[in-house]
C-alpha positions, 0 to 999 in steps of 0.5 A: 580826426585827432592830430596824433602823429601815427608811426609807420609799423615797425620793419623786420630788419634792424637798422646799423649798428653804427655808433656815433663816435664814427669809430671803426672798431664798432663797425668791426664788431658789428660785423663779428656780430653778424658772422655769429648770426645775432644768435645770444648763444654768442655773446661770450664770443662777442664779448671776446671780440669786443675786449679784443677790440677796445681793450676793456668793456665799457657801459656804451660797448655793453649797450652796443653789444646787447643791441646787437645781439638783441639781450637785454643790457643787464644779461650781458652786463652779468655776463662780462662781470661774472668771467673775471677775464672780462675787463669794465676799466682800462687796464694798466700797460702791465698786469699781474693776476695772482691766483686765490683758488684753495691751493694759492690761497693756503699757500700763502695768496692772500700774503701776495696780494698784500705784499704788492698792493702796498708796493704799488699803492692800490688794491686788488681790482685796481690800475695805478692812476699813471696807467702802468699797472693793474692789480686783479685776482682771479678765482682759480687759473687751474694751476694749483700743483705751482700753488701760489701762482701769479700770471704777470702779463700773461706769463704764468709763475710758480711758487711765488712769495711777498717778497718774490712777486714785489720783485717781478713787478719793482720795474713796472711800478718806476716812476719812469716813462711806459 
């Protein structure tokens, strides 16, 4: 007789989803993740759902997503950072996406993109540390007859220039209350 403790086999069902934080929001995705029938076919939908809810996907929400769906964490990890609309940080209270497809980039993109990192004192990809402003590029937003382009906080703009998107965003980079 050995004193090894047997486990009971393992059930069928999985247990809840339930997150520790108590927070409602992993409830809410928990049960989208039911509605797509745990199918992994899903998980860009889930993903959706889960930036929709929290504002950004972080390394917790990814493992909570992955669990759901019964994925392994590095598929839904490659997932979230292949699609640049897929956040892993907090994005800032403004954003501004400028577009770095062919037509945007030889119409002078790459200009832009400099032109407001030096304004705003970060670089492509980055959120201002007072939580105001986020800085991303994008590979292409399909927009290249109005080339260059920027989207500022989801509005899209035509034919922008250094001088032009620094404008549009001056306001956001203040130093003044959100």
């Amino acid at each position: 007789m050995s004193n090894v403790a047997v486990s009971p086999p393992a059930s069928k069902s999985r247990a809840p989803l339930a997150h520790p934080s108590g927070d409602k929001r992993f409830k809410m995705l928990e049960v989208f993740i039911k509605r797509q029938q745990q199918r992994h076919d899903a998980l860009i939908e889930v993903l959706h759902k889960a930036q929709e809810l929290f504002g950004f996907l972080d390394t917790d929400l990814l493992l909570f997503v992955a669990h759901g769906l019964r994925l392994p964490p590095s598929r839904v990890y490659g997932v979230a950072t292949f699609y640049h609309f897929f956040k892993l940080k907090p994005q800032g209270a403004h954003t501004c996406v400028v577009c770095m497809g062919t037509a945007c980039y030889v119409k002078g993109a790459q200009q832009v993109v400099e032109a407001l990192e030096q304004a705003a004192h970060i670089r492509a990809g980055e959120t201002t540390p007072d939580g105001r402003f986020s800085l991303m590029t994008a590979r292409c937003i399909g927009a290249c007859g109005i080339a260059p382009a920027v989207v500022y906080d989801a509005a899209v703009a035509a034919r922008q220039t250094p001088a032009s998107a620094v404008e549009r965003v001056k306001g956001w980079l203040d130093h003044g209350p959100r």
